[in-house]
C-alpha positions as CSV (number, residue, x, y, z in Angstrom):
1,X,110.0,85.4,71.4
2,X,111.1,84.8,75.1
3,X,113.3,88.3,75.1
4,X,110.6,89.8,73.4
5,X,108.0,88.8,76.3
6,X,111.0,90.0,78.8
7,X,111.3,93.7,77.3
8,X,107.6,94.2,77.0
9,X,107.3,92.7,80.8
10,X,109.9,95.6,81.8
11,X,108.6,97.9,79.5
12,X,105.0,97.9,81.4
13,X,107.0,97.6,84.9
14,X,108.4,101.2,84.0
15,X,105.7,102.4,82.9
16,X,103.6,101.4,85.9
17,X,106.3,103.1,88.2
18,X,106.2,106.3,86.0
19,X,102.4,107.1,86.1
20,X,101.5,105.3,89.6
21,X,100.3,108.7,91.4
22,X,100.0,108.4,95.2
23,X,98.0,110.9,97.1
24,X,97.1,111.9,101.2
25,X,94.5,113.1,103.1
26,X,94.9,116.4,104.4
27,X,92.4,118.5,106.4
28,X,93.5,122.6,106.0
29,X,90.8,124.2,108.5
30,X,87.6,122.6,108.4
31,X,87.8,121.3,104.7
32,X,89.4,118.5,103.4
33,X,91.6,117.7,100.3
34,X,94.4,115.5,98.6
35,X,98.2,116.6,97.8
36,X,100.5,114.3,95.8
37,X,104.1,113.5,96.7
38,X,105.5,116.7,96.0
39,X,103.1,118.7,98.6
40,X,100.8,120.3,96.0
41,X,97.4,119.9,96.0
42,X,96.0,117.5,93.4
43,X,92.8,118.1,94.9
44,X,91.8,121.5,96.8
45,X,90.3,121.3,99.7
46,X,86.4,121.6,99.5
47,X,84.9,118.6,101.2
48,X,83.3,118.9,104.6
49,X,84.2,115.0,105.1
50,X,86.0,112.8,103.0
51,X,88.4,109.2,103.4
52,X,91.8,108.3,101.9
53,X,91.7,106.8,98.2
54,X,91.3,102.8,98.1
55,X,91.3,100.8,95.1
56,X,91.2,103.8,92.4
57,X,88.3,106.1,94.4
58,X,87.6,107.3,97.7
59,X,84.2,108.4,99.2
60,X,83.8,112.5,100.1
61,X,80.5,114.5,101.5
62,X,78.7,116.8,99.8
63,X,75.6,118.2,101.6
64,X,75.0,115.8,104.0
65,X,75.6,112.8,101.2
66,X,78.4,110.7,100.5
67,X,79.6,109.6,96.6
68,X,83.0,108.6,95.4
69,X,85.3,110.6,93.8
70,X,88.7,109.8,91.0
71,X,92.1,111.0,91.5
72,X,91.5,113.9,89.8
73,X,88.3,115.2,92.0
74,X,85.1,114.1,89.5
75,X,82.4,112.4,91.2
76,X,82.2,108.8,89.6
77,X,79.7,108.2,91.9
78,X,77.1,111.1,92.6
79,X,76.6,111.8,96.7
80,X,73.3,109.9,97.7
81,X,74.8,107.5,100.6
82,X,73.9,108.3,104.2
83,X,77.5,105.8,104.7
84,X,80.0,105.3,102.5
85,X,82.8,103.1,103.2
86,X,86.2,101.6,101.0
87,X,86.3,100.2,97.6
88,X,88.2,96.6,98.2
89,X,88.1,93.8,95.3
90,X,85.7,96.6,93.3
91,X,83.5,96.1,95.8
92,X,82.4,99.2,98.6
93,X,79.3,99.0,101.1
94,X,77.2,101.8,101.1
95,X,73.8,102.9,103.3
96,X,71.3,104.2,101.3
97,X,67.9,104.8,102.8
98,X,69.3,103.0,106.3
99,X,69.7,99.5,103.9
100,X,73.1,98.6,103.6
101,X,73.8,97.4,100.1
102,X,77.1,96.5,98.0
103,X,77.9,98.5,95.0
104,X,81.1,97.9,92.4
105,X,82.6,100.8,91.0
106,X,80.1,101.6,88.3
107,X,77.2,102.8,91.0
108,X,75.2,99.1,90.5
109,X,74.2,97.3,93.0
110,X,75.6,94.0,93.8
111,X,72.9,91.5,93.9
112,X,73.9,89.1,97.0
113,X,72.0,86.6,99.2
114,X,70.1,88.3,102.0
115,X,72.3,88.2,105.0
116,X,72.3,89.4,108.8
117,X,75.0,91.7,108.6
118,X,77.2,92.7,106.3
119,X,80.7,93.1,105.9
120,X,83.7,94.9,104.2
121,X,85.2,92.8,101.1
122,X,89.2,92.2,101.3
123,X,91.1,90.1,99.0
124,X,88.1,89.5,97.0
125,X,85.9,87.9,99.6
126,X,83.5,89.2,102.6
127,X,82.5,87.4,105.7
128,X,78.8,86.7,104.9
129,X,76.7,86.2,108.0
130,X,73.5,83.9,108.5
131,X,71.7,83.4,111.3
132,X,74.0,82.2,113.4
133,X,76.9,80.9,111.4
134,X,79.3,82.5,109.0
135,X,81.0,82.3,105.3
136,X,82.5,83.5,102.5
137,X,81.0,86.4,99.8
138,X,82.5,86.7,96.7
139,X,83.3,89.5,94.8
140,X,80.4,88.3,91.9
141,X,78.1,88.4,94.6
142,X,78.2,84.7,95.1
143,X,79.4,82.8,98.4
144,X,82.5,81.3,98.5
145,X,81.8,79.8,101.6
146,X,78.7,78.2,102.8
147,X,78.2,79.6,106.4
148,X,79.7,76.6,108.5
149,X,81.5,78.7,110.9
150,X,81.0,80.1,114.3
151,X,83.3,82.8,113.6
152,X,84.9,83.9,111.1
153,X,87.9,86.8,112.0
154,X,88.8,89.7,109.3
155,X,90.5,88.7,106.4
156,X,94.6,89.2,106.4
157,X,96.6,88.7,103.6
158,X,94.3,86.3,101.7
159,X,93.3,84.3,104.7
160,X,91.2,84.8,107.7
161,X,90.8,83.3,111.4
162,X,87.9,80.7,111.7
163,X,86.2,79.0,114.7
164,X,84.2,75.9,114.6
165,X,83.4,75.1,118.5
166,X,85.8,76.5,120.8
167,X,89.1,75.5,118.7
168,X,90.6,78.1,116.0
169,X,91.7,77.1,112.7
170,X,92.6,79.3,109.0
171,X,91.2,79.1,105.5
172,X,92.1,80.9,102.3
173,X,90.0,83.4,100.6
174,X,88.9,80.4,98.2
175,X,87.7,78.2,101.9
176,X,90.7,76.1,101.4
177,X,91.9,75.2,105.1
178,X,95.0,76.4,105.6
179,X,95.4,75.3,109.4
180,X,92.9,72.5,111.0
181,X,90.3,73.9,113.5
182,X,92.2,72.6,116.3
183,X,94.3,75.4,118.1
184,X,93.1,77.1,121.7
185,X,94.2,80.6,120.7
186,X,95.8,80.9,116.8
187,X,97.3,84.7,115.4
188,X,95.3,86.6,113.2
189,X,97.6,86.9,110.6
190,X,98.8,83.7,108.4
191,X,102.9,84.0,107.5
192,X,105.0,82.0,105.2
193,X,107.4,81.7,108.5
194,X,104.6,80.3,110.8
195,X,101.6,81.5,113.2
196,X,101.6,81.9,116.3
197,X,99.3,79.0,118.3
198,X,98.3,77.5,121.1
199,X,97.6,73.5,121.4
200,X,97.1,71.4,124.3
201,X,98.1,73.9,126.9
202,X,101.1,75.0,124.6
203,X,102.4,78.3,123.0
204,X,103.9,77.3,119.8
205,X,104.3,77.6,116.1
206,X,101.7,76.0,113.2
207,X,104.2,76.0,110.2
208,X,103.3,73.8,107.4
209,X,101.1,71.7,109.3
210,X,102.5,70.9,111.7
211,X,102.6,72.4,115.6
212,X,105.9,73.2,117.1
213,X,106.0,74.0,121.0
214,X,108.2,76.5,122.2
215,X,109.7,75.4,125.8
216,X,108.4,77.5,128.1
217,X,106.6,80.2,126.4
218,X,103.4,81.6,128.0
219,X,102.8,84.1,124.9
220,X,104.4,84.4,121.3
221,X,103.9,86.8,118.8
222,X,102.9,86.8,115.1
223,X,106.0,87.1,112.6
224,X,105.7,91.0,111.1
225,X,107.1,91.1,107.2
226,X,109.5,89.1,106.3
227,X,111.5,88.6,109.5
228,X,112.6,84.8,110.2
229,X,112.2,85.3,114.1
230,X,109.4,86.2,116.4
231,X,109.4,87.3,119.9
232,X,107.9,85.4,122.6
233,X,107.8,85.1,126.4
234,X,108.8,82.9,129.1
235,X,109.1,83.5,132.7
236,X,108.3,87.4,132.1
237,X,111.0,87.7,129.7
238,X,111.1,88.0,126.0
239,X,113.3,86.6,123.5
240,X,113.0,85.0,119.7
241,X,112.5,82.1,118.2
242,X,112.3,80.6,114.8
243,X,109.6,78.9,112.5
244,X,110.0,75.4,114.1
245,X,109.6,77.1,117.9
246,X,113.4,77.1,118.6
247,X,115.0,79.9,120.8
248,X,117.2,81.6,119.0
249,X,117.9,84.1,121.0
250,X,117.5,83.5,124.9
251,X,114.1,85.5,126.7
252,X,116.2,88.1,128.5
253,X,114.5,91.3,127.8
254,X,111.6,93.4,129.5
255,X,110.3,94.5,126.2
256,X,110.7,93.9,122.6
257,X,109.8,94.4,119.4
258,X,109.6,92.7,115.6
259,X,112.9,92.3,113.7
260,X,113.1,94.3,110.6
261,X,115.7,95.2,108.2
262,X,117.6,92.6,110.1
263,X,117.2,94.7,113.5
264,X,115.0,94.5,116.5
265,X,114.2,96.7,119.2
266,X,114.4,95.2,123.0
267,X,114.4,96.9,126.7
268,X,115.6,95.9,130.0
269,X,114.5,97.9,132.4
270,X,113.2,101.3,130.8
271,X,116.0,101.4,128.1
272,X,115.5,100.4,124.4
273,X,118.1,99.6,122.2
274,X,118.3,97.2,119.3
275,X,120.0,93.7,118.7
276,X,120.8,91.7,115.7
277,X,119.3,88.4,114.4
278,X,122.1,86.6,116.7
279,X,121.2,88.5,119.7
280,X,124.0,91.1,119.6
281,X,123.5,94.4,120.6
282,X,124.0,96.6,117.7
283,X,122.6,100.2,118.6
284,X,123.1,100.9,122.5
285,X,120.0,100.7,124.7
286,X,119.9,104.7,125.4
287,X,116.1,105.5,124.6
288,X,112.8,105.7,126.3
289,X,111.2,103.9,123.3
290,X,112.1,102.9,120.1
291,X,110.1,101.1,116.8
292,X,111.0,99.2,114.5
293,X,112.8,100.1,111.4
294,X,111.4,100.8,107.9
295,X,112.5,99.6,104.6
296,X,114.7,102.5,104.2
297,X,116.5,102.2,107.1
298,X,115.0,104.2,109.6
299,X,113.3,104.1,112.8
300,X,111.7,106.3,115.5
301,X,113.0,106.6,118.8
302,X,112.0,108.5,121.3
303,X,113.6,110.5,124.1
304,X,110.9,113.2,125.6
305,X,109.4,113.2,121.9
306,X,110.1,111.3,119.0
307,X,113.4,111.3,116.2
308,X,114.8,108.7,113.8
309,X,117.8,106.9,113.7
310,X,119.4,104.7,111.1
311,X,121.0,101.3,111.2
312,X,124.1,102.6,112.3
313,X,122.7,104.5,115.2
314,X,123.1,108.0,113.7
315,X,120.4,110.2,114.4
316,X,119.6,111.7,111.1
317,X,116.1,113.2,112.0
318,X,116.0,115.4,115.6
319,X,113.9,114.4,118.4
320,X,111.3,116.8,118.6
321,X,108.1,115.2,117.0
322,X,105.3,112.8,118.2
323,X,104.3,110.2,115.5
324,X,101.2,108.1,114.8
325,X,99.8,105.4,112.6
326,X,96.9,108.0,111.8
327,X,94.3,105.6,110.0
328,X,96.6,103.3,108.0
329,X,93.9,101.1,107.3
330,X,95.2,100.0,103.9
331,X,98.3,98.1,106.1
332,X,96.0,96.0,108.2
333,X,98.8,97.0,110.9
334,X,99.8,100.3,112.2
335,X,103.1,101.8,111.0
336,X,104.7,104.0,112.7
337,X,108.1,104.8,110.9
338,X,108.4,105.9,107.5
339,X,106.4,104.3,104.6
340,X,107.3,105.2,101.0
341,X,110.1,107.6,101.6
342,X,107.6,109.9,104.3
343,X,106.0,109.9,107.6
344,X,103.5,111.3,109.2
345,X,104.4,113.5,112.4
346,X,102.7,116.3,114.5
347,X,104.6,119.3,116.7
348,X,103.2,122.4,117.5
349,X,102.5,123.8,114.2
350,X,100.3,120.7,113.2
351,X,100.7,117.3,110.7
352,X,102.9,117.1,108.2
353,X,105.2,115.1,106.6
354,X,108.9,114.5,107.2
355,X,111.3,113.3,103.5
356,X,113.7,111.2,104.6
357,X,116.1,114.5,105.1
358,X,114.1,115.7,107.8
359,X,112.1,118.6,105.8
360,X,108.6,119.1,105.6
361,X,107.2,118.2,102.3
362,X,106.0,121.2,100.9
363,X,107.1,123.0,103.3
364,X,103.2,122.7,105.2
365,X,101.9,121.7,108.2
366,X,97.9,120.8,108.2
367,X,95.2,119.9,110.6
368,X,95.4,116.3,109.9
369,X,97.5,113.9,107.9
370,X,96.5,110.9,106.5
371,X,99.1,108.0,104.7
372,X,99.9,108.1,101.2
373,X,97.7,105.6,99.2
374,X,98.5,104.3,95.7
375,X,96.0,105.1,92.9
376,X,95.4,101.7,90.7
């Protein structure tokens, strides 16, 4: 029965990756449209306004209106929103007759408590305000949260920053507290590796409940992926430290970046190169700016415009782009480098996107670019 469960469970995971269909935003003139992974349009460009997909639809204009369209163009929703923003948890916020109201993917309105303000829903919750404190909404239309905060910061990762008073603490998408309201400043984004806080005067790390100072520090940074060290800075330099606020690798540098795919970038003076976890210099420091690499091993770096270079140092793509996060909502980060096996870049002719060969998918440049998406 067991290796029965185990070839239906793979069975489904190959389907999933066979059918999941990922498509971008691309303005051609003054019309917008969406083209899959192989540059072709999926839908032509006919829209006046329109947004990248989120959770299975994305909202487009039609006279003056905005509705919801499916991956294959239909309107699921008919246009008859003044605003329309992103599905998230099943859940989008609309304006319709200037009264902002939830609706879940069928067109029906969400029936929720009367509030001053409304917000997006992420992870299956919304910051719900009330007079002057806030809470949780969930995604049945109920609160979560009684509103108990002063603040409450947008939701990362199934947790968001809360304030009672003047300290900062964290709470989970159910109101769990995750970290104690008792931090000065505290990141915004809660990491299995630590966040970034600061107690009693102190930069540190909050990791498992428990605050570690970092000697020195006047600043630290959150953790990005899942990269054991962060950067932080003492005595205007910047170096990296661990989970438990150690330095692990001295504060030396003018600038730096997060590690990623075991590499970080770091400047001193107006030269970027990258080290290793151990603080040895692995690709020389012979740009004018450099990111940080993507999961497949490349990273932009930038002389008078921008080119990538792999873990190795080879430059595999020429310098002779700019790049941008466009939107990238969907990260809660920007992203400059490549995400999915493409990335977005602009040069005389326009946007388009660069395979990890350095052609053009499709062979097309556009008016705008936006990131690929995932259609659930």
């Amino acid at each position: 029965m067991k290796r029965c469960h185990i070839i239906l469970l793979f069975l489904l995971t190959i389907i999933s990756q066979v059918t999941a269909q990922e498509l971008a935003l691309v303005r051609e003139g003054d019309r917008f449209g969406y083209i899959d992974k192989q540059g072709n349009y999926a839908i032509e460009p006919q829209f006046k306004k329109a947004k990248s997909f989120s959770d299975g639809l994305a909202s487009a204009q039609k006279d003056d209106l905005w509705g919801y369209i499916d991956a294959s163009g239909k309107w699921v929703i008919e246009p008859q929103y003044k605003k329309a923003k992103y599905f998230n948890s099943g859940i989008a916020l609309v304006n319709k007759d200037d009264q902002w109201q939830y609706i879940q993917k069928s067109g029906t309105v969400l029936e929720v408590p009367e509030a001053e303000k409304y917000y997006d829903f992420e992870d299956g919750a919304a910051i719900f305000k009330k007079l002057d404190k806030v809470g949780l909404l969930g995604a049945d239309g109920k609160l979560l949260v009684e509103p108990s905060y002063n603040v409450i910061k947008k939701i990362r990762n199934g947790h968001a920053k809360v304030s009672k008073g003047v300290y900062w603490g964290m709470i989970n998408t159910k109101g769990e507290v995750v970290i104690p309201a008792e931090y000065e400043e505290l990141g915004n984004t809660f990491h299995p590796s630590g966040v970034d806080a600061k107690k009693n005067g102190q930069f540190g790390i909050v990791r498992n409940g428990t605050f570690y100072p970092i000697d020195g520090a006047d600043k630290v940074w959150s953790f990005y992926e899942d990269a054991p060290l962060t950067y932080a800075r003492k005595d205007k330099k910047i170096g990296f430290v661990d989970g438990t606020g150690k330095w692990v690798i001295p504060p030396t540098y003018d600038k730096a970046r997060a590690f990623s795919q075991g590499l970080a970038p770091v400047a001193q003076g107006k030269q970027w190169g990258y080290i290793d976890e151990k603080g040895t210099p692995v690709i020389s420091a012979t740009y004018r700016d450099a990111e940080v690499f993507s999961k497949n091993g490349l990273a932009p770096v930038k002389d008078k415009k921008w080119g990538f270079i792999d873990t190795t140092g080879k430059l595999v793509i020429p310098m002779e782009y700019d790049i941008t996060a466009g939107l990238a909502f969907l990260a809660g980060k920007e992203q400059k480098g490549f995400q999915n096996g493409l990335v977005r870049v602009k040069s005389k002719k326009g946007w388009a996107f660069l395979k990890e060969d350095g052609t053009v998918l499709g062979n097309k440049w556009y008016a705008n670019v936006e990131p690929f998406v995932v259609i659930n």
